[in-house]
Each structure stands twice: as structure tokens, then as C-alpha cells.
C-alpha positions in Angstrom: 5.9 -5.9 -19.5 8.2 -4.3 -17.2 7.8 -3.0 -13.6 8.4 -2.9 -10.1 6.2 -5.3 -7.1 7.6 -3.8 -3.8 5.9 -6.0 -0.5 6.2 -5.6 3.3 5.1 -7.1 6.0 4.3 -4.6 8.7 5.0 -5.6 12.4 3.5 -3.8 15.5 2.6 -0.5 14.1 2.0 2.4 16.9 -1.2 4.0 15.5 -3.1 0.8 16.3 -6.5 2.7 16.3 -8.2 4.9 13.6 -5.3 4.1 11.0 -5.5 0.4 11.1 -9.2 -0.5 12.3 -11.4 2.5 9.8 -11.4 2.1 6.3 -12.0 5.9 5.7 -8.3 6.5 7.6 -6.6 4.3 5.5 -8.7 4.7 2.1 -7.5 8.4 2.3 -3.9 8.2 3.1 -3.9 5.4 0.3 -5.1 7.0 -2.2 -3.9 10.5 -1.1 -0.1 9.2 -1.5 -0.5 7.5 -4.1 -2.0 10.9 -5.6 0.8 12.9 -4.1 3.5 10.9 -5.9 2.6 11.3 -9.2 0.3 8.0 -9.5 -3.2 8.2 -11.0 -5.4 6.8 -8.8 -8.4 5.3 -11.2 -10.6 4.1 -8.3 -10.5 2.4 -4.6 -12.3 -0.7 -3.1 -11.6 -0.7 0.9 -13.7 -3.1 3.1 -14.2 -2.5 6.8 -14.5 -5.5 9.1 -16.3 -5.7 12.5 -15.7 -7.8 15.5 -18.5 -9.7 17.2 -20.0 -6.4 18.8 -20.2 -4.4 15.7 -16.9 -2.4 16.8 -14.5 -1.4 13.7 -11.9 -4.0 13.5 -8.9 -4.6 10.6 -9.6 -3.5 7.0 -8.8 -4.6 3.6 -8.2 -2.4 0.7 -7.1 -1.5 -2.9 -6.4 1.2 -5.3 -6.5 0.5 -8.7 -3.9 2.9 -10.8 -3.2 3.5 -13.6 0.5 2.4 -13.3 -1.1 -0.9 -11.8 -2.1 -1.1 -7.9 -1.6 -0.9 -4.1 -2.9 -3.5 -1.7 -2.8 -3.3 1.9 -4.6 -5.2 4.3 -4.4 -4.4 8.5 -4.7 -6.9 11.6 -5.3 -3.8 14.3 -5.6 -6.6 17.1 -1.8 -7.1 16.2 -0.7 -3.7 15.2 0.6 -5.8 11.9 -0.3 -4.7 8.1 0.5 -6.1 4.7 1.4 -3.8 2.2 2.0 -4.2 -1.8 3.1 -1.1 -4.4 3.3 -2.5 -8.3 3.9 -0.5 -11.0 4.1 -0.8 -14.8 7.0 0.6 -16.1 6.2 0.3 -19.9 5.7 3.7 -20.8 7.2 5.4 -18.2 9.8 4.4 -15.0 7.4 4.8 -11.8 10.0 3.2 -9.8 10.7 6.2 -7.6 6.8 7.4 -7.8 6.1 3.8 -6.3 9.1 3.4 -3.8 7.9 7.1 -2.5 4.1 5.7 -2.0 6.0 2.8 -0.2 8.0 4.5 2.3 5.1 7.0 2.8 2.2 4.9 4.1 5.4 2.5 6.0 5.7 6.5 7.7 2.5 6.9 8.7 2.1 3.3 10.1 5.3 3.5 12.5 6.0 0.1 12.7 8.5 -1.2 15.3 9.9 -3.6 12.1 9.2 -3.7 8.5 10.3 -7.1 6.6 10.1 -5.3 2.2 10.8 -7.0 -0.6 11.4 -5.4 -3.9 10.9 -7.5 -7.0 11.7 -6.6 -11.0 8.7 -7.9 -13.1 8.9 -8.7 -16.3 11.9 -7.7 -19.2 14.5 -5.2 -18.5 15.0 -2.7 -21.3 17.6 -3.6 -23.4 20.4 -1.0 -23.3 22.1 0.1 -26.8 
């Protein structure tokens, strides 16, 4: 096993509305980055969650590649999201296909602050 786990936590984003609180805003810019860098999206599981009146409120959500997986979860009431990239890098180095995803969807957000992570899993390859 080798590959790269990149986290962030996601403060105060500006587009607190449709992005954040619908599932169908952020299941398409998901899966349409992930798509547009090079990833092979293999299917998607995001859950919408509704305040006391029935009103759209933060959503949870994750697509399954086949390079591994993004999570991402949003607190719209806060502006605040969490957001993980991991990808194998057995047969092939995704690292820049996963960093792109990354800073893509950290682009649409806007946050005022971004607190990332990036962690090597796994071996390295041995170099001759």
C-alpha cells in the first residue's frame, strides 16, 4: 500500500447556502472534480439533513473511487466543512490528480481559513 490522505478543516466558507446545506450542489461539484481530474468516480452516497422545519440543513457525503475516496461533510449554520482526498498510489501516483480535487472543491467553498493536512500512507517506493 502506498498513497496520499490529504484533510482540511474548512472555516467560515462564503457560499453558506446552496453549496453547503443541498446535497445535489455539493454531490455534483464532488463528483464532477473528482471526474475532471483524472479520478474514476465508481459511485456517490451524499445524505441531506433537515432542521426542525423540514428546511435543508448541512449534508454529509462520499465518493467512492477507484483510487480510494473523498469525504466531506458541511455545518452550513457555521459556514465550516470537513473535507478528506485519499488516494492509492500502487499502480499509479494520483498525488497531483488528488491535490488538484483538493484545492478545487477548497475553491469553490471560499473559506476565510483552511487548516490541511497531508499524510503519506503506507511504504514509499524504494528507489534503485
Amino acid at each position: 500500500m502506498n498513497g496520499l490522505h490529504l484533510i482540511a478543516d474548512i472555516y467560515r466558507c462564503q457560499p453558506k447556502g446552496a453549496l453547503l446545506a443541498r446535497r445535489d450542489a455539493l454531490e455534483t461539484l464532488c463528483v464532477g472534480e473528482c471526474r475532471g481530474a483524472g479520478l474514476n468516480p465508481l459511485g456517490a452516497y451524499f445524505y441531506q439533513f433537515e432542521d426542525d422545519d423540514g428546511d435543508p440543513a448541512g449534508v454529509t457525503g462520499t465518493v467512492v473511487l477507484a483510487e480510494s475516496h473523498l469525504a466531506i461533510h458541511t455545518w452550513p449554520e457555521t459556514g465550516d466543512v470537513t473535507l478528506d482526498v485519499y488516494v492509492c498510489n500502487f499502480s499509479r501516483d494520483n498525488s497531483d490528480r488528488a491535490r488538484r480535487v483538493f484545492q478545487r472543491v477548497i475553491d469553490a467553498l471560499a473559506p476565510a481559513e483552511t487548516v490541511r493536512h497531508e499524510v503519506i500512507r503506507g511504504r514509499l517506493p524504494v528507489e534503485a
